[in-house]
C-alpha positions as CSV (number, residue, x, y, z in Angstrom):
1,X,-11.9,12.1,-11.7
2,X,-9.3,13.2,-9.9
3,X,-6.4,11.0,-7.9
4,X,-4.8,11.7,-4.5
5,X,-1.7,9.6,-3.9
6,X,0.8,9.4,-1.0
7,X,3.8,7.8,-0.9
8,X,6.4,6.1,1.9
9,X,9.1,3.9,1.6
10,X,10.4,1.3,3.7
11,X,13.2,-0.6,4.4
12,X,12.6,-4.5,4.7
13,X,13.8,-7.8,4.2
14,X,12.0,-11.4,2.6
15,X,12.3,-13.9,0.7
16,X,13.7,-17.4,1.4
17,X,17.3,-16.5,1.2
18,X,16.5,-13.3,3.3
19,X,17.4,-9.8,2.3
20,X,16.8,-6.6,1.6
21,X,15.3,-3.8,-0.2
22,X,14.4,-0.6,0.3
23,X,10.2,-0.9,-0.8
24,X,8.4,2.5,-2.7
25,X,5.1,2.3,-1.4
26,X,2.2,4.6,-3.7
27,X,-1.3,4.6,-2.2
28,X,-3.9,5.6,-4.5
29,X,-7.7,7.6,-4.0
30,X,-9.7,8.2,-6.9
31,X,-13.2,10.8,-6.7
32,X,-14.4,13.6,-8.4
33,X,-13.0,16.8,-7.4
34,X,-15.1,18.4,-4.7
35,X,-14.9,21.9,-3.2
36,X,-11.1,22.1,-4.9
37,X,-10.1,19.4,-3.4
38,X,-9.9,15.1,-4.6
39,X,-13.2,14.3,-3.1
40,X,-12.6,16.6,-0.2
41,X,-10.4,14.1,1.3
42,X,-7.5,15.6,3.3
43,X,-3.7,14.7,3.7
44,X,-3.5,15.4,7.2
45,X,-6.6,12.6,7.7
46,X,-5.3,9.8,5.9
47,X,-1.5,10.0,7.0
48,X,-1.9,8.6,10.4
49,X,-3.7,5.5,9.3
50,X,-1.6,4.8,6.5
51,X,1.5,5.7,8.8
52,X,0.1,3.3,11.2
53,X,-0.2,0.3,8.8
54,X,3.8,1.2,7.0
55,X,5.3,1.2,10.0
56,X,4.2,-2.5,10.6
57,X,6.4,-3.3,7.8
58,X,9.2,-1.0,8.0
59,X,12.8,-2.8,9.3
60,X,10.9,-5.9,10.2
61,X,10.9,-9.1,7.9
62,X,8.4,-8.7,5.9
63,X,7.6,-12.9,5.2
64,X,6.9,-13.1,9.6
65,X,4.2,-10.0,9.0
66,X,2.6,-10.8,6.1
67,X,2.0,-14.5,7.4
68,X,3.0,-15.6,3.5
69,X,6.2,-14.9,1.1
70,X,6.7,-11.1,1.1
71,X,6.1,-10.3,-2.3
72,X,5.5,-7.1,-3.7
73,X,1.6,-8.2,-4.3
74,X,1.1,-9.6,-0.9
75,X,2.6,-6.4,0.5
76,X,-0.2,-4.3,-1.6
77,X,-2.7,-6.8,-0.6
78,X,-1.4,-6.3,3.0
79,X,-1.9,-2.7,3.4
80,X,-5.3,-2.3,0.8
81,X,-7.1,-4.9,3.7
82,X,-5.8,-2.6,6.4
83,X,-7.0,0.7,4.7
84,X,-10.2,-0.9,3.1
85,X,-12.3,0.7,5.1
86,X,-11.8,4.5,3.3
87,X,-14.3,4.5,0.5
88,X,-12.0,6.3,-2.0
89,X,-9.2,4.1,-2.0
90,X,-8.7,2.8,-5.0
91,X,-5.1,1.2,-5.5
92,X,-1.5,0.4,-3.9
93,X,1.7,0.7,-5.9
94,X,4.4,-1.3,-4.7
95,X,8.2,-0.8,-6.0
96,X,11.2,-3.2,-5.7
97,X,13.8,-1.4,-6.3
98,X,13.8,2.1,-9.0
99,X,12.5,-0.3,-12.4
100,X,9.5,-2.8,-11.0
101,X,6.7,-2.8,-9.9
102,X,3.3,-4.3,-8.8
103,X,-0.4,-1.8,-8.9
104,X,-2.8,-3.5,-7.3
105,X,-6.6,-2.3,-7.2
106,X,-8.8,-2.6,-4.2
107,X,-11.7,-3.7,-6.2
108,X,-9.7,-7.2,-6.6
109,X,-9.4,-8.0,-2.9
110,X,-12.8,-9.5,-3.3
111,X,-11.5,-12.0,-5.7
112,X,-8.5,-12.6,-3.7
113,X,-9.0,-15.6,-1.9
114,X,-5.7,-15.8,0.4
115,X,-2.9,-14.0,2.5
């Protein structure tokens, strides 16, 4: 198995006392290597949807987007139900700040009953 991984940051505020943070963002694909590649899948095709669904949350408030408190989960959670639809995703990574953060796997969004 082989793992394909592309990363943004943003820049958002939440929480009840609002502020900031500046949010490391990892999204994960995981498939066998094909044709010297990570299941043939190819930067250039993924970045515009995932560019499309970061830039929903980049300088806004993250709480009014989300629907729900703008934790780091529900920020994965966000952004695996927007991309669920490409086969090979398998996980998003979610930093606050340089020393936490939250993996969460797409297999799991079935159990997740809320956001």
């Amino acid at each position: 198995m082989a793992r394909l991984c592309i990363i943004k940051t943003i820049d958002s505020a939440h929480g009840k006392q609002v502020h900031g943070h500046t949010f490391r963002i990892e999204i994960n694909f995981v498939t066998k290597l094909q044709n010297g590649m990570v299941g043939n899948l190819d930067f250039h095709d993924l970045q515009p949807k995932i560019d499309d669904v970061v830039k929903t949350l980049d300088k806004t408030y993250i709480d009014e987007v989300l629907g729900c408190r703008g934790t780091v989960e529900n920020i994965a959670i966000y952004i695996l139900k927007a991309l669920k639809e490409i086969d090979t995703l398998s996980s998003v990574i979610v930093y606050e700040g340089m020393n936490q953060y939250v993996e969460v796997f797409k297999n799991e969004l079935e159990e997740e009953v809320s956001l």
